[in-house]
ZATILUM-98039 format. One record per atom (N, C-alpha, C): residue in three letters; x, z, y; chain; atom name. Coordinates in steps of 0.001 Angstrom, whole numbers, plus 500000, padded with zeros to 6 digits. Layout:
residues N
<Ala,<X,Z,Y>,A,CA>
...
//
This chain:
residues 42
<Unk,<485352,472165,503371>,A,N>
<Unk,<485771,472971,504515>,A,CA>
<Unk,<485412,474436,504292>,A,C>
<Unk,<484104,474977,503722>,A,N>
<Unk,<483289,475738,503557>,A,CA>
<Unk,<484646,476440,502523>,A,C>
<Unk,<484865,476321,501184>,A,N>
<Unk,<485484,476648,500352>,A,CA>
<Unk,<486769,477143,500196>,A,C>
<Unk,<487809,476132,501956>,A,N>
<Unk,<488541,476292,502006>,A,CA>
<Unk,<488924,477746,503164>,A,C>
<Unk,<487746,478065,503678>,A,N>
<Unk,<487732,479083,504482>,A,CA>
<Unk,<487339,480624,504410>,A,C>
<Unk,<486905,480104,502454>,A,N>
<Unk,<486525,481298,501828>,A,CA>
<Unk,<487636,481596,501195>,A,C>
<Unk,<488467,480517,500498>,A,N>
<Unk,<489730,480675,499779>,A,CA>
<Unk,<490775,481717,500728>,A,C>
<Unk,<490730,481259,502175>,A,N>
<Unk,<491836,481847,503176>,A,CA>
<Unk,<491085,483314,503212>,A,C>
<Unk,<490008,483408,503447>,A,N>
<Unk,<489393,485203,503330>,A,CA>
<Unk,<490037,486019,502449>,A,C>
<Unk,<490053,485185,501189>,A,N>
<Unk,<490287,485538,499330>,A,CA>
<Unk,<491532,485994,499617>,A,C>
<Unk,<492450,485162,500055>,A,N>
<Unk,<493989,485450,500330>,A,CA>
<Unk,<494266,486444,501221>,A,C>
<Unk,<493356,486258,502299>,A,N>
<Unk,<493791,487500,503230>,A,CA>
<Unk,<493257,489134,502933>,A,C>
<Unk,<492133,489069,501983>,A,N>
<Unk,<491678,490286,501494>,A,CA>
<Unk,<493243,491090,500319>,A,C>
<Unk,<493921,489986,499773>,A,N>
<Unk,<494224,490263,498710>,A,CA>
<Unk,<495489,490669,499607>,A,C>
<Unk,<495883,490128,500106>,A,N>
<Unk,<497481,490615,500432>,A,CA>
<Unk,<497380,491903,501487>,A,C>
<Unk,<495567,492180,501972>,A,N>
<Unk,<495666,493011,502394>,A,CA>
<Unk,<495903,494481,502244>,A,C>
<Unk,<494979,494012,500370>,A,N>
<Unk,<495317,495208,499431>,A,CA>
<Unk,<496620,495177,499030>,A,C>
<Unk,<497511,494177,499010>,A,N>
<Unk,<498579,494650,498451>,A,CA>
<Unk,<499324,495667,499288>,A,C>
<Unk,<499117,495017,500954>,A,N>
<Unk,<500169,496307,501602>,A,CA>
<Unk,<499503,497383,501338>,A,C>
<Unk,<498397,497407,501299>,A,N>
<Unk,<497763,499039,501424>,A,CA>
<Unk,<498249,499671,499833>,A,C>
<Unk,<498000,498724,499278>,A,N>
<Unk,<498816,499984,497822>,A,CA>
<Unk,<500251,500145,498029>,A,C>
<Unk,<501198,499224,498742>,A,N>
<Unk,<502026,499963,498805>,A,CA>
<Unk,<502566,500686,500155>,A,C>
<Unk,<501454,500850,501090>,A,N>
<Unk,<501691,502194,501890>,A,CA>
<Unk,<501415,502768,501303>,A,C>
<Unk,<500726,502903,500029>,A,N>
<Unk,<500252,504126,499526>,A,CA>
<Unk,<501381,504659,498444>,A,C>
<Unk,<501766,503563,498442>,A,N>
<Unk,<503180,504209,497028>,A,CA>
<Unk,<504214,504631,497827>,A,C>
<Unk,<504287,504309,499202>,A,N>
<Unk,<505608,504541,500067>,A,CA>
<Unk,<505108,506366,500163>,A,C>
<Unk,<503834,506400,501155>,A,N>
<Unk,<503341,507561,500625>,A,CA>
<Unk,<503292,508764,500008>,A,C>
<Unk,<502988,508408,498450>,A,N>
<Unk,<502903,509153,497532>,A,CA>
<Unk,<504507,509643,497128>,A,C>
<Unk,<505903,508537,497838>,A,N>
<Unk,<506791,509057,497098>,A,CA>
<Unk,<507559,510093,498553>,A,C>
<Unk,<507390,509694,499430>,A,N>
<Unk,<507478,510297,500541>,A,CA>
<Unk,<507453,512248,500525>,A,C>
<Unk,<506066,512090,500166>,A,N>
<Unk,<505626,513576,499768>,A,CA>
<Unk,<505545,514279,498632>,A,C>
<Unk,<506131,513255,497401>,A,N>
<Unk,<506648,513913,496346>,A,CA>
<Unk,<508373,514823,497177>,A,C>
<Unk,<508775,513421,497624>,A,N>
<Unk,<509867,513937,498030>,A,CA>
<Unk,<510330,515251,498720>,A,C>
<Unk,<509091,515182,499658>,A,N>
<Unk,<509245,516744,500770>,A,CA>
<Unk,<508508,517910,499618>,A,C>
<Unk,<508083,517565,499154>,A,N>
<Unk,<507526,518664,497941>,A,CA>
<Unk,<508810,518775,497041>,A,C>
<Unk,<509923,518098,496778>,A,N>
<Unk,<511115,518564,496237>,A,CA>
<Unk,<511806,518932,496914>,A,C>
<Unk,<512167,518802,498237>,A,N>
<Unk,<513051,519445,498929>,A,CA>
<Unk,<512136,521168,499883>,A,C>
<Unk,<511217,521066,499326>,A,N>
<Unk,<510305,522790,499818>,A,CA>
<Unk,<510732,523099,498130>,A,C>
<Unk,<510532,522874,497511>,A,N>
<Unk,<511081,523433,495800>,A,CA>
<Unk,<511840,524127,496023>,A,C>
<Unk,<512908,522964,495866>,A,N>
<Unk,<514400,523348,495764>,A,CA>
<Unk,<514954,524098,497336>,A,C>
<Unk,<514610,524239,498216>,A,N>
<Unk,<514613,525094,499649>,A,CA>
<Unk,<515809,523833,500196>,A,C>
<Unk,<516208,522737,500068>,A,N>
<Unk,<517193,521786,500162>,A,CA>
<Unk,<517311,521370,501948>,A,C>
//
């Protein structure tokens, strides 16, 4: 029981990082983006 409630933590830590890296890639391309359109004056 013990193992199986650490396993569900394990899973929920992990998929938690996954969204967070990719808010962070949504992010990072977001404001690449507005940093090309202040460049280019677009």
């Amino acid at each position: 029981m013990f193992s199986v409630f650490t396993n569900l933590i394990i899973i929920l830590l992990f998929l938690f990082n996954q969204d967070c890296m990719f808010m962070i890639r949504v992010f990072n391309l977001n404001r690449t983006k507005t940093a090309q359109k202040l460049k280019f004056g677009d």
